[in-house]
N, C-alpha and C positions, 0 to 999 in steps of 0.2 A: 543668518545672512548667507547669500549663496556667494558664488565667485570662487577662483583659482586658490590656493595654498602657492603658495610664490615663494621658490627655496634662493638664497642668492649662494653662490659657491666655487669654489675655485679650488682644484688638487683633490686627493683621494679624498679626506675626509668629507666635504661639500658631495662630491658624486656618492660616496658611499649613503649620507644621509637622503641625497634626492632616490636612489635605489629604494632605501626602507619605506620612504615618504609617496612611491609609485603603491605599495601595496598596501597602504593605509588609504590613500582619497582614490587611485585608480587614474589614468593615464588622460581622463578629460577635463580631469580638475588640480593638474599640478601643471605648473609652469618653473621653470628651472634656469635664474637669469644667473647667465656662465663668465667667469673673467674672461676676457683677453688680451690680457698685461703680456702673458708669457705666445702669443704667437709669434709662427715664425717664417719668414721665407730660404724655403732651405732644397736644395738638391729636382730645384724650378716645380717644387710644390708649395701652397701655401698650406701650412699646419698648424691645427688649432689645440691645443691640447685639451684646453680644460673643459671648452664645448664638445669633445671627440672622448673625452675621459668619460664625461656624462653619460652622452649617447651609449655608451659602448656598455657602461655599467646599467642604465636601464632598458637595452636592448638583451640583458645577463649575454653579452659577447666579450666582456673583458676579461683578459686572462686572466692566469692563476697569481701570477705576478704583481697585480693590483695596476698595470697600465697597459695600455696596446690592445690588436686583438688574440684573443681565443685562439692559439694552434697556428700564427702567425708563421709565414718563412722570411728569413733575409736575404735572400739571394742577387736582390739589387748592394747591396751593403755590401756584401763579400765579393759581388763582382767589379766596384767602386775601390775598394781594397786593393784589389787585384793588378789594378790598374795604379797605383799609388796615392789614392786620393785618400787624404782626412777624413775617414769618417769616423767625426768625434759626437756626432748627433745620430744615433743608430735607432732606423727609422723600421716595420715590418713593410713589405711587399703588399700586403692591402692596406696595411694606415698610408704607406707612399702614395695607391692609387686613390687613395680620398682626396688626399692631398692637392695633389695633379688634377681630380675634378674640382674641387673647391678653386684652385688659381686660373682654370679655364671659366667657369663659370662667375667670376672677377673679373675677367678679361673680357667677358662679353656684355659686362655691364651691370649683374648681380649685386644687388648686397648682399653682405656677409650675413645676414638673417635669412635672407630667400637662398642660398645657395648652401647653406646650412642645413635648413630644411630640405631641400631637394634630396642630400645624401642621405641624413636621417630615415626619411621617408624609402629612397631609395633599399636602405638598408631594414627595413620593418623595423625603425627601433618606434617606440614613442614620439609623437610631436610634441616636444611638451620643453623643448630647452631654445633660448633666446642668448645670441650672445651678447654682450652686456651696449655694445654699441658696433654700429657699421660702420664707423671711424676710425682707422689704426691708434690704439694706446701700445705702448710696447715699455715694460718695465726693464730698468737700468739700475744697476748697483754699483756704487763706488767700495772699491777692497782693493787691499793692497797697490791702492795711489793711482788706479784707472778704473772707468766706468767701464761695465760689463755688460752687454745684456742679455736680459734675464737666461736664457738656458746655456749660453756659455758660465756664466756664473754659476751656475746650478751645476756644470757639466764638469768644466774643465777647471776652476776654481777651487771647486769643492765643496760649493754652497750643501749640497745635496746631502751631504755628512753631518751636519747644524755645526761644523769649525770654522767654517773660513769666516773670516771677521766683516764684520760691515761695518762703514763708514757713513753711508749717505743712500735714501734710495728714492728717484725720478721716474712719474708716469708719463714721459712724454709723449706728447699728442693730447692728454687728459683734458689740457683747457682747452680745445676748439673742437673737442669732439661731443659729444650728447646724447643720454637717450633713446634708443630707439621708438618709436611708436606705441609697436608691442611691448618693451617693456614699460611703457610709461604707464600702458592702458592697463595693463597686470597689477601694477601696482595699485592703481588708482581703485581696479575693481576686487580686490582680493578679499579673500576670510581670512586670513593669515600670514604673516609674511617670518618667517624664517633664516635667519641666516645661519651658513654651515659652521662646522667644527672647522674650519678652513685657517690658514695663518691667517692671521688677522690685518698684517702688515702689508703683507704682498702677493695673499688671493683677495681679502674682499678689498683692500686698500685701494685696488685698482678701481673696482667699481664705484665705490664714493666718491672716487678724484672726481668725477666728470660732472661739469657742471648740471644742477638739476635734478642730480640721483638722489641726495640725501633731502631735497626740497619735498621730493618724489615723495620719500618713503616717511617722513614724518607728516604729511598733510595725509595719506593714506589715513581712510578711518580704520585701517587693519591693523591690529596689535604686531607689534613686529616684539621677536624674541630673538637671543644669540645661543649658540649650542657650544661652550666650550670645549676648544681643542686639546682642556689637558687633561691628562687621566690620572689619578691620584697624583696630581700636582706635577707629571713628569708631560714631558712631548716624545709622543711615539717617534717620532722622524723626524728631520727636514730642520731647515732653519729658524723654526717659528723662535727657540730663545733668543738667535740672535740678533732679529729685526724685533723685537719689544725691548730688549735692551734697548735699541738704536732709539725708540720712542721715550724710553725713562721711565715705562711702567713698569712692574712687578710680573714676573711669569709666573701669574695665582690667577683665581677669580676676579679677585680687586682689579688687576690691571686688564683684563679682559672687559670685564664690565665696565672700566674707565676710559679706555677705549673706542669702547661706543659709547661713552658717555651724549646723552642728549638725542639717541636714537631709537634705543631700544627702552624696552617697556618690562624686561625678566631676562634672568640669564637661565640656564638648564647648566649644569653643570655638577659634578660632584664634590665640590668642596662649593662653603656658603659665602657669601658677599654679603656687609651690611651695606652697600650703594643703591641696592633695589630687590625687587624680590625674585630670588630663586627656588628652583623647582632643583633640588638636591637628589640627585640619581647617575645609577653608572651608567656615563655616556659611552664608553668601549664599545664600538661596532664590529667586531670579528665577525657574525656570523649573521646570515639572513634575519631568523628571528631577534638577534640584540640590533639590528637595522630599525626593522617594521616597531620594537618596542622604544627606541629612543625619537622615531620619529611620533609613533602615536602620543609619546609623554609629552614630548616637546608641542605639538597640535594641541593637545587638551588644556596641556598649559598655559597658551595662547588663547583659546578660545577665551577660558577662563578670566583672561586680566584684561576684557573688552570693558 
């Protein structure tokens, strides 16, 4: 069967997996549908992360840091500073000017897919990433007794550490937003569909909020598999423990695979699940070739349980 490989993904782990997953199918045959829970309007740019995380990692311009770009300056940032202003969102001097075109080409009437694409393109990375809908979703976190959103909570919380507690987590905008086109049609026509090692709570969560998307992806005749996000049972980073607690699952296989329960078809992951069948292997992507190998395992394994 021909058609796209469709990665869905959200934060380093999702981008790192569509990276591996460009040098397995090649740049004409992967699509890469992005959250945009955590966008933001900030410093009269609109910023997307985890569409701009992507691009960036399969354009290889992401720094060494795992976000941003490549040899970036802040000199906007320290002149902001300067000046007495908050800057508690510290943004580079080129991710700012993406930024600032993405809100102008908003402004002139763009969706957030066409105007996406424009900078992508703009920038020689791949055409190959979709962001999950051209409707604002924007993720909110209840902690410590007020709703947060999402990159203040990440930020100034302390989400970004996996301590700060959670209480509750809101995609609002999710129910009247939908779908884009392209990602409907990706879906629909794909050989595989993929989802990243991403939190499961509050990168792909956004994505399933929206009415459609999960209608999407089980009527798809594409086996869809999940890549979990833990590695020898631990989470490299970030809050993923403590939005699955917030859910009542287990932070193992089982509560990942229970998670999606009813969506997926296999889990890839290094410890086993008796819920469905898994493809047992180290998912650890530190380096190019453990990228290209966790995503070709994960592809073969998919094909597989057609």
């Amino acid at each position: 069967m021909s058609g796209p490989v469709v990665v869905l993904a959200g934060g380093t782990g999702g981008a790192k997996l569509a990276r591996g997953m460009l040098d397995v199918t090649g740049p004409e045959s992967l699509v890469v549908v992005a959250n945009t829970g955590d966008d933001i309007e900030i410093y009269g740019a609109y910023v997307s992360p985890d569409p701009d995380l992507v691009t960036f990692w399969l354009a290889d311009q992401i720094d060494e840091r795992g976000w941003g770009l490549a040899d970036d300056s802040f000199h906007v940032m320290d002149g902001l500073r300067a000046i007495s202003v908050d800057v508690w969102f510290n943004l580079g001097d080129q991710d700012l000017a993406i930024g600032l075109e993405r809100a102008r080409r908003l402004q002139a009437g763009q969706r957030l897919t066409e105007a996406h694409r424009a900078i992508a393109r703009a920038m020689g990375a791949p055409d190959a990433v979709l962001p999950m809908s051209d409707s604002p979703v924007r993720t909110r976190v209840l902690a410590g007794g007020r709703w947060w959103p999402f990159q203040e909570y990440m930020i100034r919380a302390g989400g970004a550490t996996g301590n700060a507690a959670v209480d509750d987590v809101d995609f609002r905008g999710a129910r009247t937003a939908r779908p884009t086109p392209e990602v409907l049609n990706a879906i629909a026509t794909a050989r595989a569909i993929v989802i990243g090692p991403s939190n499961p709570v509050i990168s792909i969560g956004p994505i399933l909020a929206i009415p459609g998307m999960r209608a999407a992806l089980v009527e798809s005749p594409a086996p869809v598999v999940a890549i979990s996000p833990l590695v020898g049972g631990q989470v490299l980073k970030g809050p993923t423990a403590a939005f699955m607690r917030l859910t009542g699952l287990a932070l193992s296989s089982d509560g990942i695979a229970a998670y999606y329960d009813g969506l997926i078809d296999g889990l890839v992951a290094d410890r086993r699940t008796r819920r469905l069948p898994v493809l047992e292997t180290d998912v650890l992507m530190d380096t190019p070739a453990a990228r290209r190998r966790v995503a070709e395992e994960a592809l073969g394994f998919a094909v597989a349980l057609r």
